[in-house]
C-alpha positions as CSV (number, residue, x, y, z in Angstrom):
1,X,23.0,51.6,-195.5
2,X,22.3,48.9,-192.8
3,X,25.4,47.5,-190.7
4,X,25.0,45.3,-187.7
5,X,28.0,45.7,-186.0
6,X,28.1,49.4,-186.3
7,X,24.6,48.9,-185.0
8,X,24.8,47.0,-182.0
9,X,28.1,49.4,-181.2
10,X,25.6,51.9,-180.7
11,X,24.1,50.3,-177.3
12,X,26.8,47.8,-176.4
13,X,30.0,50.6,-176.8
14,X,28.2,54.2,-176.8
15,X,30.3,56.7,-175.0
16,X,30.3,60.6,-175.6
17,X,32.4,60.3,-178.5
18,X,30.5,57.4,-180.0
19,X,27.6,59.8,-181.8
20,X,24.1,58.3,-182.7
21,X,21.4,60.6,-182.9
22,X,18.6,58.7,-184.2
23,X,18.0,59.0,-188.0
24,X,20.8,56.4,-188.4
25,X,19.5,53.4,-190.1
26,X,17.3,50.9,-188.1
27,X,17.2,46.7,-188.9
28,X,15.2,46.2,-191.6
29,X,13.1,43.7,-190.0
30,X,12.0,46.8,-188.0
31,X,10.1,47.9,-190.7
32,X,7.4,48.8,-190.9
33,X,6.8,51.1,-188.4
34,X,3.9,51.2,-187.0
35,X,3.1,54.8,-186.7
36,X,-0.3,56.6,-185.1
37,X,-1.8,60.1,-187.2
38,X,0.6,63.5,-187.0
39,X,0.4,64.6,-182.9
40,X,1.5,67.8,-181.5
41,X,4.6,66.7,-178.7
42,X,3.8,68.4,-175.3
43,X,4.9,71.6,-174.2
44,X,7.6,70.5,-171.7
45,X,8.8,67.1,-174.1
46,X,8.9,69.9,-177.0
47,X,11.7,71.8,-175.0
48,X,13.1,68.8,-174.3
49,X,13.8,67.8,-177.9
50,X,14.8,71.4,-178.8
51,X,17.6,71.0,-176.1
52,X,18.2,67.4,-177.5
53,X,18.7,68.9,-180.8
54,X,20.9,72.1,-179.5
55,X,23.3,69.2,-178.0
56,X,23.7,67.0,-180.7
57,X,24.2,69.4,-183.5
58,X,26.0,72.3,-182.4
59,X,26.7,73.4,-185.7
60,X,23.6,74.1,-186.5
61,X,20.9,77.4,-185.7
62,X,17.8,76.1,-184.0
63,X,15.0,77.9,-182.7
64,X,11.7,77.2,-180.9
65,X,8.4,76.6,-182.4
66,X,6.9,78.6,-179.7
67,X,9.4,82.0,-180.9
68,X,7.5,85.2,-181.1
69,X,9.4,86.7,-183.6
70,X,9.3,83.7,-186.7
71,X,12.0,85.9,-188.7
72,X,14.7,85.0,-186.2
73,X,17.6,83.3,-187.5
74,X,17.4,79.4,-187.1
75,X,16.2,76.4,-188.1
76,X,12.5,76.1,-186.5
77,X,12.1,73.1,-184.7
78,X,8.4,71.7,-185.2
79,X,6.1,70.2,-182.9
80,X,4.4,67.4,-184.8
81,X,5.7,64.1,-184.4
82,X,4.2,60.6,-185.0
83,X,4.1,58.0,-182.1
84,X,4.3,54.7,-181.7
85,X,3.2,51.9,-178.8
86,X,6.1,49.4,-179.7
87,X,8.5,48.8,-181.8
88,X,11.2,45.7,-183.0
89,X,14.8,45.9,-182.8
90,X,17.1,43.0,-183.5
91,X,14.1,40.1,-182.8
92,X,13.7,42.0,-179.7
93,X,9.9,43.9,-179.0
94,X,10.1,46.9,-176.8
95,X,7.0,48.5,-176.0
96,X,5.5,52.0,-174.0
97,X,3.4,53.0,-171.8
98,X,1.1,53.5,-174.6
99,X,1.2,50.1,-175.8
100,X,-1.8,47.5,-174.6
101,X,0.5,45.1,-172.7
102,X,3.5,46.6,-170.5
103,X,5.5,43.7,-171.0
104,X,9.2,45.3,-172.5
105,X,8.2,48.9,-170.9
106,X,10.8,48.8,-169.0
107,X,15.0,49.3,-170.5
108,X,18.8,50.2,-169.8
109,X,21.2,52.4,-171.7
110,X,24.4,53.8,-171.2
111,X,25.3,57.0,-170.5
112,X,28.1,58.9,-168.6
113,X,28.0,58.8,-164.7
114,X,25.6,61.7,-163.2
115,X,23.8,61.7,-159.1
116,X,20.3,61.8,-159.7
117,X,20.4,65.8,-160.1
118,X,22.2,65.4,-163.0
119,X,25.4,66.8,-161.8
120,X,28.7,64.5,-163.6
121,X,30.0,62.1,-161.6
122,X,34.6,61.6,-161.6
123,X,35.8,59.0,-160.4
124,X,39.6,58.7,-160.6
125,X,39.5,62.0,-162.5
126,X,37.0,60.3,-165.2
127,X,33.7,60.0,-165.8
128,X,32.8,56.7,-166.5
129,X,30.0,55.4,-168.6
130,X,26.8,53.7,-166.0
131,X,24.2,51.5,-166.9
132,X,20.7,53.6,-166.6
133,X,17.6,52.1,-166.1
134,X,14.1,53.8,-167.5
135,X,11.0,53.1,-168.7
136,X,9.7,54.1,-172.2
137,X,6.7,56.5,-172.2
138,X,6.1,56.3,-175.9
139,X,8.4,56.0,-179.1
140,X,7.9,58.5,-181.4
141,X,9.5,59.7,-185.0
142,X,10.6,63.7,-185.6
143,X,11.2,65.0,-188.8
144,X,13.8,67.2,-188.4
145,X,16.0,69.8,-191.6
146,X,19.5,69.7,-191.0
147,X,22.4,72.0,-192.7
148,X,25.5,69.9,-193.7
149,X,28.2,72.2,-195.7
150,X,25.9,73.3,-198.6
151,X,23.4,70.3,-198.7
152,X,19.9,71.1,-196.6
153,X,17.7,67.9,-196.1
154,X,15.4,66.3,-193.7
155,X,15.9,63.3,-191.4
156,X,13.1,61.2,-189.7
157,X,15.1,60.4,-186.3
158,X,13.3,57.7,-184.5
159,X,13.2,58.5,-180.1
160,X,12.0,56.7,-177.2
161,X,10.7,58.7,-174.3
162,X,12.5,57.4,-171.5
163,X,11.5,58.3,-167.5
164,X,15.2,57.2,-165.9
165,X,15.1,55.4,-162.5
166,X,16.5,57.4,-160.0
167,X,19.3,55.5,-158.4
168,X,19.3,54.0,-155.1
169,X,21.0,55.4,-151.6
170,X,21.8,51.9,-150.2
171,X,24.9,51.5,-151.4
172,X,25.1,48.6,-148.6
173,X,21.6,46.8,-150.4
174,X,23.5,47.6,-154.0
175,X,26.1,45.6,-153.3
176,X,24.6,42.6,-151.9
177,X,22.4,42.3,-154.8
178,X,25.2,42.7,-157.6
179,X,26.6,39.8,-155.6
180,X,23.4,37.6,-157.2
181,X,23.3,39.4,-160.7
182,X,20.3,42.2,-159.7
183,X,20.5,45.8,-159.4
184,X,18.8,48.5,-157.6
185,X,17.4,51.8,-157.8
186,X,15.0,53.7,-156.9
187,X,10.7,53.7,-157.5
188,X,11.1,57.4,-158.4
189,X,12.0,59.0,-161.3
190,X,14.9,61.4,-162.3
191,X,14.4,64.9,-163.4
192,X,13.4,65.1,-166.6
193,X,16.9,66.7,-169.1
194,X,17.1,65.9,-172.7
195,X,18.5,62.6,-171.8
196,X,15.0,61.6,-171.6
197,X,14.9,61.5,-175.6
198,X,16.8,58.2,-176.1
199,X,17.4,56.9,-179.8
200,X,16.3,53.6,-180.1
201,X,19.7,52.9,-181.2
202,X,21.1,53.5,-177.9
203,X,18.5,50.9,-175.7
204,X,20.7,48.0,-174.7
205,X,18.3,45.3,-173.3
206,X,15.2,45.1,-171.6
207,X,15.2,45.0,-167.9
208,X,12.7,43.2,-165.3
209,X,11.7,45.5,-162.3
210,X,10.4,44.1,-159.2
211,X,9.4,45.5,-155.7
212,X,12.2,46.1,-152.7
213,X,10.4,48.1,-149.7
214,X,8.2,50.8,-150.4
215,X,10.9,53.3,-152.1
216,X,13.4,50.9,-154.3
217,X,13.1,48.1,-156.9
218,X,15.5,45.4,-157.9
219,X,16.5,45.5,-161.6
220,X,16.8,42.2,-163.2
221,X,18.7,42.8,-166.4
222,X,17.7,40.4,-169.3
223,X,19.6,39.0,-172.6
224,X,20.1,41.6,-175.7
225,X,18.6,39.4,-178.8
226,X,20.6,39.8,-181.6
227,X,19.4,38.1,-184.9
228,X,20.2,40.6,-187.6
């Protein structure tokens, strides 16, 4: 069942205890979803998943579609998925690279503090939670079989497919645009890890990008519509 605040908690006060992993329930004025014919993911966004799965249930046996032997123990992991261009969320539209306009392609999440290899980041002995800032390749839903005690069922867990901003080195030029409300990064993009499958539970806002120099952008952060 539906509930907003435990909704919006997602996004607004996710840290690595708060768990979402994406077949939670969505708004209902985000249904219907408008979803293209059964796709096969690509190779390296397959292993992705896999390793998206492995992380957020470690309790159970999964194993890759791409096995040799298909009698090894585990839970195979399939390949087909079903993708979408855009998708609602709250009154809000994001949409993807797939989508016909690019207006909303563009988002930030939270996650804990990493450098742009990945590596954690401590600050005061902790690692904080950052604002991240992406853009969505394509949304897609993943039908996945999951083992709970002795009940076995599937769940449709609904992803974005998010490149993640690298950050910026000018930590001078980072501060003197916080000062004004923007943000920085960088034109490039991270590394691709499993933290490139998002759950759409987890995007906070959209975000506007604009041009700073031929290597960074300014990140314009815009209002999270909430309307239930």
């Amino acid at each position: 069942e539906f509930d907003l605040n435990t909704f919006v908690n997602y996004a607004e006060k996710w840290n690595d205890g708060l768990d979402v992993s994406g077949w939670e329930p969505l708004p209902p004025s985000t249904y219907p979803l408008h979803l293209k014919p059964m796709v096969p993911i690509i190779n390296d966004h397959y292993d992705l998943l896999l390793a998206y799965y492995q992380y957020m249930y470690p309790y159970n046996i999964f194993k890759s579609y791409h096995i040799a032997d298909i009698n090894a123990p585990g839970e195979m992991v399939g390949d087909i998925i079903q993708k979408m261009p855009s998708i609602e969320i709250l009154g809000q539209l994001y949409r993807s690279e797939e989508a016909r306009s690019k207006k909303g392609i563009d988002i930030q999440a939270l996650f804990l503090e990493t450098d742009n290899n990945g590596n954690p980041v401590f600050r005061e002995g902790r690692q904080y939670t950052e604002m991240r800032y992406g853009r969505i390749a394509y949304f897609f839903v993943h039908r996945l079989r999951l083992h709970q005690g002795n009940n076995t069922d599937y769940f449709d867990h609904t992803f974005a497919f998010v490149n993640w901003y690298a950050k910026s080195s000018d930590f001078t030029s980072i501060a003197a645009q916080r000062s004004h409300g923007l943000m920085e990064c960088s034109n490039q993009f991270r590394k691709m890890t499993l933290e490139c499958i998002l759950p759409v539970h987890r995007i906070f806002s959209p975000i506007a990008v604009a041009p700073n120099g031929p290597d960074k952008l300014i990140v314009i952060p815009l209002p999270r519509k909430i309307t239930g």
